[in-house]
Every structure is written in structure tokens, then in C-alpha cells.
TORKOL-4160 file (C-alpha; in steps of 0.2 Angstrom, whole numbers, padded with zeros to 4 digits, m for minus):
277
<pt num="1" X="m0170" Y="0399" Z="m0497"/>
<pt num="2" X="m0156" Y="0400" Z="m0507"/>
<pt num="3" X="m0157" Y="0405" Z="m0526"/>
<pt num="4" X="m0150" Y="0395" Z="m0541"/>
<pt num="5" X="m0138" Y="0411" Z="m0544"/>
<pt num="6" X="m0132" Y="0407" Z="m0525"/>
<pt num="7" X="m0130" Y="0389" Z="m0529"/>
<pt num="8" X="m0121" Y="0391" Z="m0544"/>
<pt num="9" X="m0109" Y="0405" Z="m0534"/>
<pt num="10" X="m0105" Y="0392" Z="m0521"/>
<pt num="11" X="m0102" Y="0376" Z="m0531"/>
<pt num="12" X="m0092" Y="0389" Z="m0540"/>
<pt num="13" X="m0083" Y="0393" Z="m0525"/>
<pt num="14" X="m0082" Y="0375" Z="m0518"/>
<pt num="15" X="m0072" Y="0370" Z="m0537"/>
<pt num="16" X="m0060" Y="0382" Z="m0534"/>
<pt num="17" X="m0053" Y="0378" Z="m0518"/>
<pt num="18" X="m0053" Y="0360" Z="m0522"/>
<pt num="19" X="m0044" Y="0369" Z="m0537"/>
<pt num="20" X="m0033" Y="0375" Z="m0526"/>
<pt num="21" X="m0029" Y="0364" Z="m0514"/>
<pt num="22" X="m0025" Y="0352" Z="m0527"/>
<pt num="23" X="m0011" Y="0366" Z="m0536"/>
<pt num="24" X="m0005" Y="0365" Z="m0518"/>
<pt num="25" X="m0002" Y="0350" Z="m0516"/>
<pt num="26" X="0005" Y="0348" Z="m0534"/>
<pt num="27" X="0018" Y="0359" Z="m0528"/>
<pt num="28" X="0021" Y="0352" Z="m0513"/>
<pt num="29" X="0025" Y="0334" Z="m0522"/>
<pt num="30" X="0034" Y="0344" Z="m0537"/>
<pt num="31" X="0047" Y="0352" Z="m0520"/>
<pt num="32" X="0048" Y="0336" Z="m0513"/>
<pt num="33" X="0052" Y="0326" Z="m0530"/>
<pt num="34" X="0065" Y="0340" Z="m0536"/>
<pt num="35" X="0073" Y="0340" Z="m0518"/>
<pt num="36" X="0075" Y="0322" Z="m0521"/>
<pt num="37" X="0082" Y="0326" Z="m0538"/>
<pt num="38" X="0093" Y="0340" Z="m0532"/>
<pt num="39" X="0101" Y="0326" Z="m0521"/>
<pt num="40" X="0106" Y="0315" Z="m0534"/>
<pt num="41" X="0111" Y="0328" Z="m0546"/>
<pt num="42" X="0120" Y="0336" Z="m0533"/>
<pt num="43" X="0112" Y="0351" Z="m0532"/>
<pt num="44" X="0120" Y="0361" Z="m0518"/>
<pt num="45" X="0136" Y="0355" Z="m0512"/>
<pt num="46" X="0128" Y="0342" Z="m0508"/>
<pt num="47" X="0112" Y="0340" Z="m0508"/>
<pt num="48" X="0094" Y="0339" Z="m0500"/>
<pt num="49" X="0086" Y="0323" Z="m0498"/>
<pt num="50" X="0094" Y="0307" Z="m0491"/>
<pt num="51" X="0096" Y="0290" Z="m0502"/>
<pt num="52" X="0101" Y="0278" Z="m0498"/>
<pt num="53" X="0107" Y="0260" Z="m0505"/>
<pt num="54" X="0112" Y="0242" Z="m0496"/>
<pt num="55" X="0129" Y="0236" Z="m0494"/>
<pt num="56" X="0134" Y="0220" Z="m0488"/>
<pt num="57" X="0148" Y="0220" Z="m0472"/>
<pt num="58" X="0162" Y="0207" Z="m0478"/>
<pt num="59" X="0167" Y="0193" Z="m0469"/>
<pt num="60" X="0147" Y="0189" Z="m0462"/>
<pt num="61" X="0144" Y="0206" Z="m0458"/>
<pt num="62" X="0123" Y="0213" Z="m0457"/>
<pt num="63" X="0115" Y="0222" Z="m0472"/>
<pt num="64" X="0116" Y="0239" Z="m0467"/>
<pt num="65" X="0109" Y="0257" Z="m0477"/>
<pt num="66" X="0123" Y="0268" Z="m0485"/>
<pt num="67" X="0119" Y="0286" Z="m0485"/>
<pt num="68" X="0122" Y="0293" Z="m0503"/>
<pt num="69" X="0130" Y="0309" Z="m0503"/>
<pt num="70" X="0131" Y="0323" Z="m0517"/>
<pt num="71" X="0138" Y="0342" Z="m0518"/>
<pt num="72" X="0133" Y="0358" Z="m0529"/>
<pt num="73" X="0124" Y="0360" Z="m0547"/>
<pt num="74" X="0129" Y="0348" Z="m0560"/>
<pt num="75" X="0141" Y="0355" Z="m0571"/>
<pt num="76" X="0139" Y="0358" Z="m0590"/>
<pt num="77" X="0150" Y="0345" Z="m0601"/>
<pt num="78" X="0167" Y="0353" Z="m0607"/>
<pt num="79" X="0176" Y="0348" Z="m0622"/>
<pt num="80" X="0185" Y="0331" Z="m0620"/>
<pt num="81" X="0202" Y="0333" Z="m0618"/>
<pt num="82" X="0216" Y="0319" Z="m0619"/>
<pt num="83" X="0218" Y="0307" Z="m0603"/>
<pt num="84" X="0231" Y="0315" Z="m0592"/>
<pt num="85" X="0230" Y="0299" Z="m0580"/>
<pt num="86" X="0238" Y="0283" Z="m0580"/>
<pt num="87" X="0229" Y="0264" Z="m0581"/>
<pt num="88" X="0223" Y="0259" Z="m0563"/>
<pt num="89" X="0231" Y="0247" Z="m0553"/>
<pt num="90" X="0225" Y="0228" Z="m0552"/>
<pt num="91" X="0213" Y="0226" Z="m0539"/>
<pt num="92" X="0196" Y="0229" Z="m0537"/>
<pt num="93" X="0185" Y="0237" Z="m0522"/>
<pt num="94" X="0180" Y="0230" Z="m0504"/>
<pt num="95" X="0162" Y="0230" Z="m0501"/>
<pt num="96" X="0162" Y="0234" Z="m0483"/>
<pt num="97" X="0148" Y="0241" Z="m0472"/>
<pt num="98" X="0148" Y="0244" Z="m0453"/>
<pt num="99" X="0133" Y="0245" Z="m0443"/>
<pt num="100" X="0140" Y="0261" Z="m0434"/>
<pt num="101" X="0156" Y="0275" Z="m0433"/>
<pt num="102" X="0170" Y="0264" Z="m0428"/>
<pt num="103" X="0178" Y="0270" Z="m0410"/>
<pt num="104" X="0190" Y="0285" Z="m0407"/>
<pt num="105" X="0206" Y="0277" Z="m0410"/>
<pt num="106" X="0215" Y="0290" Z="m0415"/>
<pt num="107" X="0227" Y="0303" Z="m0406"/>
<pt num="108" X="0216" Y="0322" Z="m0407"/>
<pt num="109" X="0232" Y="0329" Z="m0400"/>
<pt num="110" X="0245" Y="0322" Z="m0415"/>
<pt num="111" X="0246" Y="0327" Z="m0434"/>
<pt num="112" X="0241" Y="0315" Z="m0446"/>
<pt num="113" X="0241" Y="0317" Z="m0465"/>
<pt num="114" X="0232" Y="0305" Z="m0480"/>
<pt num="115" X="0239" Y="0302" Z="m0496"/>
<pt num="116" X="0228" Y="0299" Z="m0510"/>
<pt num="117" X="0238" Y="0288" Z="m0523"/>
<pt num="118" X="0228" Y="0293" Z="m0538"/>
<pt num="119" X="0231" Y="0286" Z="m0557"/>
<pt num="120" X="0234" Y="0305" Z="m0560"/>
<pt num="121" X="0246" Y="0308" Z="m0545"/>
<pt num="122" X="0246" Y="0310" Z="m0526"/>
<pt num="123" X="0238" Y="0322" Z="m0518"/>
<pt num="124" X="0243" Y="0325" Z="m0500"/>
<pt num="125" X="0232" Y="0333" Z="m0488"/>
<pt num="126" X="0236" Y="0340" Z="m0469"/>
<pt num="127" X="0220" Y="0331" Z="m0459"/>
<pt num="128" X="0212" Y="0344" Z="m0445"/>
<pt num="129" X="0213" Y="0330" Z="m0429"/>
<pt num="130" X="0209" Y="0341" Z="m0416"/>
<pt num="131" X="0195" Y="0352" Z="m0427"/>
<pt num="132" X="0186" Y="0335" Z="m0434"/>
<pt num="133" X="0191" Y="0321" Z="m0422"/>
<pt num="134" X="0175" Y="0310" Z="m0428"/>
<pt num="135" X="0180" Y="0313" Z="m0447"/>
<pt num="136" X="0199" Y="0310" Z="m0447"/>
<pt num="137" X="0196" Y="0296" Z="m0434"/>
<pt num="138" X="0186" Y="0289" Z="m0448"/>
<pt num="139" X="0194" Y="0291" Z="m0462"/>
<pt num="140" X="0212" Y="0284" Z="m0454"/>
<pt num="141" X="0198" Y="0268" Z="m0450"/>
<pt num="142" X="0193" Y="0267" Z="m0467"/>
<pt num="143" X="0209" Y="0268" Z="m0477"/>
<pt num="144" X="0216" Y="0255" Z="m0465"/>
<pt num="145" X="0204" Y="0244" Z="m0471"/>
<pt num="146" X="0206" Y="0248" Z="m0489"/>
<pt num="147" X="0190" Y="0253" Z="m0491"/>
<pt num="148" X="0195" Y="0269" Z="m0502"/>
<pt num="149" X="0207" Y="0256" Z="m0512"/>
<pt num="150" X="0201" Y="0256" Z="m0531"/>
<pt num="151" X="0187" Y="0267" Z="m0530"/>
<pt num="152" X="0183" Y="0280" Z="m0544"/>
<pt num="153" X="0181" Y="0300" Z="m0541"/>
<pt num="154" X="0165" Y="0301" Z="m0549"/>
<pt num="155" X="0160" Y="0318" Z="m0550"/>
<pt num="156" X="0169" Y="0333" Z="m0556"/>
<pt num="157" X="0161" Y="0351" Z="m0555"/>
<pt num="158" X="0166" Y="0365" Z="m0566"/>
<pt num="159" X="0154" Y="0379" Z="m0564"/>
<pt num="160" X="0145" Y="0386" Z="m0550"/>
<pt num="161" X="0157" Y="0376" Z="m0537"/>
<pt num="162" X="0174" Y="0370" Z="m0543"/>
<pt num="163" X="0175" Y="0353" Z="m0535"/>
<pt num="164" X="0182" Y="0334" Z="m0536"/>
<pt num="165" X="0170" Y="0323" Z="m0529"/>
<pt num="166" X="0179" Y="0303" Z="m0523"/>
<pt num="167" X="0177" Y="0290" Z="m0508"/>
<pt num="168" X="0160" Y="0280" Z="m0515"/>
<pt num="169" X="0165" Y="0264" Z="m0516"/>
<pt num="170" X="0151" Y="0260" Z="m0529"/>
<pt num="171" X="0155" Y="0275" Z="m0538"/>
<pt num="172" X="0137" Y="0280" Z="m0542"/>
<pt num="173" X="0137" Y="0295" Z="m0528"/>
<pt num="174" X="0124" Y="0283" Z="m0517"/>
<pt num="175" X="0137" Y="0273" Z="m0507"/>
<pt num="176" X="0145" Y="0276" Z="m0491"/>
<pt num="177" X="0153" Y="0264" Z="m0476"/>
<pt num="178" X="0134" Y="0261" Z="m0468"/>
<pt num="179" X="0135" Y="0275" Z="m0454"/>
<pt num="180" X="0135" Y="0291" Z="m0453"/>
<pt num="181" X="0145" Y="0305" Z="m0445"/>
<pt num="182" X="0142" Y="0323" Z="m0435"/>
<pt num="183" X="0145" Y="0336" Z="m0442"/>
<pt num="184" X="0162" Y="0346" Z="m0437"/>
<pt num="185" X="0174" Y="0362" Z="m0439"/>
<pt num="186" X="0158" Y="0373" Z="m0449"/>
<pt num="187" X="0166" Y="0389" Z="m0439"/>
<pt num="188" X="0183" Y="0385" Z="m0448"/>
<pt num="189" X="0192" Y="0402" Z="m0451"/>
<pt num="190" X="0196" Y="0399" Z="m0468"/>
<pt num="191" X="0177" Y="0396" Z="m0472"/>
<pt num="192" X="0174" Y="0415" Z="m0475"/>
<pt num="193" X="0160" Y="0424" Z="m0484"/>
<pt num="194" X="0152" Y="0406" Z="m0488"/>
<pt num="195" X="0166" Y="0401" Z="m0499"/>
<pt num="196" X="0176" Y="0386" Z="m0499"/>
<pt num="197" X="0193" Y="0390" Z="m0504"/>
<pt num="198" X="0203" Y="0381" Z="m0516"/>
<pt num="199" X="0213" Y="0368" Z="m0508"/>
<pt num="200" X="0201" Y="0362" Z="m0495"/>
<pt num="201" X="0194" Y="0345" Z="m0491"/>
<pt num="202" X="0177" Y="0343" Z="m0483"/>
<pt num="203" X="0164" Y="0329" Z="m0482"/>
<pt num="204" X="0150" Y="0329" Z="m0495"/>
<pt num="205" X="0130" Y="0326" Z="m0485"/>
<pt num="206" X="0113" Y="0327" Z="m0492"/>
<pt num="207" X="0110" Y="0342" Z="m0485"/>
<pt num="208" X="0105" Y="0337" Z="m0470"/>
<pt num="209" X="0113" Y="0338" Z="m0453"/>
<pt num="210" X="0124" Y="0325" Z="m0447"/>
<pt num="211" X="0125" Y="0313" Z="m0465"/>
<pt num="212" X="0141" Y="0315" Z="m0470"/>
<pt num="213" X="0147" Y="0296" Z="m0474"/>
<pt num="214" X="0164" Y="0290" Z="m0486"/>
<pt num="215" X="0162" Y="0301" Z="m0498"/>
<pt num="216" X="0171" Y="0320" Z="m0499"/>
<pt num="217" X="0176" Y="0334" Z="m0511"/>
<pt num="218" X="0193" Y="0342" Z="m0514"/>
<pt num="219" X="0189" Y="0361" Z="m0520"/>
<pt num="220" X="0204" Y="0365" Z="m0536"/>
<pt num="221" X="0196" Y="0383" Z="m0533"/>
<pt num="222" X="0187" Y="0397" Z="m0522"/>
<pt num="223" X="0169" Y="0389" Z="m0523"/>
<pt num="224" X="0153" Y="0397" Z="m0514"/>
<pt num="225" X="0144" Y="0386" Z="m0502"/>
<pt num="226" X="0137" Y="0386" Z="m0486"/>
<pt num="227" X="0149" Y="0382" Z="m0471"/>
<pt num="228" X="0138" Y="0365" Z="m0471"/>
<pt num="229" X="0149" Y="0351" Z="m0476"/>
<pt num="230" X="0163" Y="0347" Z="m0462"/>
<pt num="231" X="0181" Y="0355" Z="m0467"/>
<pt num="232" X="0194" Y="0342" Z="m0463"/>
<pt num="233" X="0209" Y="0344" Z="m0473"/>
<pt num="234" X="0219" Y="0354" Z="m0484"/>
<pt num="235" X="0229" Y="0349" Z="m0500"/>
<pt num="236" X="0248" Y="0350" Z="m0502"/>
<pt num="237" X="0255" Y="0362" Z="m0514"/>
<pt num="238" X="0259" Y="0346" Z="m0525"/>
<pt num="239" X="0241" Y="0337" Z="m0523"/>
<pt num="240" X="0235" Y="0354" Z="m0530"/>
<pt num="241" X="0243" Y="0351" Z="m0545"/>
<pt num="242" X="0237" Y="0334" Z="m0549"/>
<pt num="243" X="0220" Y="0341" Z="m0546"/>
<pt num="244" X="0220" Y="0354" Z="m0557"/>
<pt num="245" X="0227" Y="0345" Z="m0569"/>
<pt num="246" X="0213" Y="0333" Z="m0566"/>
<pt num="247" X="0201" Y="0349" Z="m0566"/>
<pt num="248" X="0208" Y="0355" Z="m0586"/>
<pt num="249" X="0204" Y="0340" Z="m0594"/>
<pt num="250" X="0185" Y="0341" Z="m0591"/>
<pt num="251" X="0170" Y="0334" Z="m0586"/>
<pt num="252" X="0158" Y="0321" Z="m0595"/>
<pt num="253" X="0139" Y="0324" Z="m0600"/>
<pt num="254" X="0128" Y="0321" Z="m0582"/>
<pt num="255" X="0125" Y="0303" Z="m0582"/>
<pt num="256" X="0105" Y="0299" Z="m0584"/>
<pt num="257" X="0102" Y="0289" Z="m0569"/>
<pt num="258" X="0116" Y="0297" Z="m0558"/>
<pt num="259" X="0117" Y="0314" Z="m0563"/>
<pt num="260" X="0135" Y="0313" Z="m0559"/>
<pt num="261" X="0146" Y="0324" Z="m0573"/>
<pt num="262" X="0161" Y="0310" Z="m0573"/>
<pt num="263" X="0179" Y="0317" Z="m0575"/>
<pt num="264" X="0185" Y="0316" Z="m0591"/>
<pt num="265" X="0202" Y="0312" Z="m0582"/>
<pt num="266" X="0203" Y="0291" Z="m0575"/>
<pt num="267" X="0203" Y="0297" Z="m0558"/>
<pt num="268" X="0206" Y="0283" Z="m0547"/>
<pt num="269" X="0212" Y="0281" Z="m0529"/>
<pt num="270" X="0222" Y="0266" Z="m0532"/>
<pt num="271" X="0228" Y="0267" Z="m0513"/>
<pt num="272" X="0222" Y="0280" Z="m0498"/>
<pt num="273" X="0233" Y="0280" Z="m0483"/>
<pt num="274" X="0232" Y="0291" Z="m0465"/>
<pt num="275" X="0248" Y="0293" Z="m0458"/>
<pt num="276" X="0254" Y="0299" Z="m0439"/>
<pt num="277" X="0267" Y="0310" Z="m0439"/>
């Protein structure tokens, strides 16, 4: 028969694993929301979680999912400093969404090139064709369609990774063309000791494989990363300039809802163009 005393030693056993179980799964949900949390903030380059957002094909297209897209820690404000930028240009941006990658239309043996014609400057970058087919072929699809046209770079990190973060077309750091892409070139020679050297483009992801959508970083200095988001350009002497000119004016307080850390600069694409040469 069991006593009182053993009773009261196995109720007292029985509440502290419910105890437990319970801090278990607290931590579980507290991963899980600050995974979520990282991914808007941008907490590694780029991410963790994916979010996503509807937008709407023009011309009758189908509602179809953007995958949002974020890289590293969310920088600490630094002091505002004059505008270095000029006033965008008239227009305003496409909402387009595809269902999925558009075909391989490019040649992976030829040389392209985009330019970025920013309020701030152009920056030019060298595409990787044959190293990132999929990305470039995508990118010379989507500035064809001037889906990059009048969009904002809407995140600007300057500690912890030193990076430009533009191609959302709702500027939020949730928006993307409504598919995704593979992953490519994450054995790049230049991606040594898990940096990111300055003057690198790559695609921004949630952290998972094979999200990488529209929307990408250029890096104004060495940053540490993971060789996890798909290296596919390098910027011009020139565009390096304009960047970190971009990069010395600063960044804004972390937007509430977003998270995103807004250039102090206007930065936006006013025209983005991929050129064969």
C-alpha cells in the first residue's frame, strides 16, 4: 500500500515534469517566434524563417506568394547626415508576380553586366553567367521588365555585416517576383574564411536553401557570413564609390514592424538594366 509520504513524493514528481515539459515547450515556441523575428529583422544575412506576402501578376496574371528575403543583424542607427542623393525619377513601381523562374534565355557562355541607375549614382556590376546561370538569367528577365524600376534599397547594415540591401519592389524586405531560385556559386573563390568581400553582390534568402527571390545585397566592406546567399556579381571601381558614399551617410532607427534600418541616403533604383557584351 502506498503511504501518504509516497503519494505526496509522486504528485510531487508528476508537477515537475508537467513543470518541465511545459519550460520545454516554451522554449521551443520562444526558438520558433525569434527565428521568425530574426527573419524580419534580418538577423543573419539573411535570415531564418520564410514570410511570405501576395502579389498580384499584371495584365490578369494569378495571385501568387513572394518569398520575403533579409540578410545579417539589424544595424544600430548612426547619426543622420546630409542627403547625398538626388530626387527620384517620375514613375512608380510594377507590381508583377510570376508563378514560376522564367526560362534560360540567356547565353552562360557570354559576359553580361547590370547597371544600377541609382538617385545616388550608377553602380555597375560584372554578372557571374556561367557560375550563376539561373540568378543572372533572372535578373536580365526581371530588369527587362522593369520590375527593379523605382524601387527603394531599404536596408542598410553597418555593423556586424556591412551591406546594401535593394530589388523589393514593396520595399518592406517581404517582396520578391513570386518564385524562387536554387542556390548557386557558394564555392566562389573569393568567398574565403566565411567572408564576403567588399564589392560583392549576392542574393539575400531566409535562411533556407533555395529561397533566394528579387531581392539582393551589395557588400561596401569585408563582412562575415556564411557562403549561403548565391554570389553573382562584383561592383565596378565607380559603383563602389556611390556605395560607400551611400554607406557614410547612415542608417535610420529599425523600423517597428519591418525591422529594416533605412539608409539615411534616398537610395533608389530609378532604372536597372542587364547588358550582353
Amino acid at each position: 500500500m502506498v503511504s501518504q509520504e509516497q503519494r505526496r513524493r509522486q504528485l510531487a514528481r508528476e508537477k515537475f515534469l508537467r513543470q518541465q515539459q511545459r519550460r520545454t515547450e516554451a522554449r521551443r515556441k520562444a526558438r520558433l517566434r525569434n527565428s521568425v523575428i530574426a527573419s524580419v529583422l534580418g538577423v543573419v544575412v539573411i535570415g531564418s524563417v520564410a514570410l511570405y506576402t501576395t502579389g498580384v501578376m499584371k495584365n490578369g496574371g494569378n495571385d501568387k506568394k513572394n518569398t520575403a528575403s533579409d540578410v545579417t543583424p539589424s544595424a544600430s542607427p548612426t547619426s543622420k547626415a546630409p542627403d547625398p542623393c538626388a530626387k527620384p525619377a517620375a514613375g512608380s513601381v510594377k507590381k508583377l508576380s510570376w508563378k514560376k523562374e522564367p526560362a534560360m534565355t540567356i547565353d552562360t557562355s557570354a559576359n553580361y553586366t547590370m547597371k544600377l541607375a541609382t538617385t545616388c549614382g550608377d553602380i555597375d556590376v560584372a554578372l557571374k553567367t556561367a557560375a550563376a546561370p539561373h540568378t543572372v538569367n533572372s535578373f536580365n528577365f526581371l530588369a527587362g521588365q522593369g520590375f527593379f524600376d523605382h524601387t527603394k534599397c531599404h536596408r542598410l547594415v553597418t555593423s556586424g555585416i556591412y551591406v546594401l540591401q535593394c530589388g523589393d519592389p514593396q520595399g518592406t524586405g517581404m517582396g520578391g517576383p513570386g518564385y524562387t531560385l536554387p542556390d548557386e556559386n557558394l564555392k566562389d573563390k573569393s568567398l574565403k574564411k566565411n567572408t564576403y568581400p567588399a564589392g560583392t553582390v549576392a542574393m539575400a534568402n531566409t535562411g533556407q536553401k533555395h529561397t533566394g527571390g528579387s531581392q539582393f545585397f551589395l557588400v561596401y566592406k569585408d563582412s562575415p557570413l556564411p557562403p549561403q546567399y548565391t554570389p553573382f556579381g562584383t561592383i565596378s571601381e565607380a559603383g563602389m564609390k556611390v556605395l560607400t558614399k551611400i554607406a557614410a551617410a547612415g542608417a535610420q532607427a529599425a523600423d517597428p514592424t519591418s525591422g529594416n534600418t533605412p539608409p539615411n541616403a534616398t537610395v533608389v533604383i530609378n532604372k536597372a538594366t542587364v547588358t550582353k557584351s
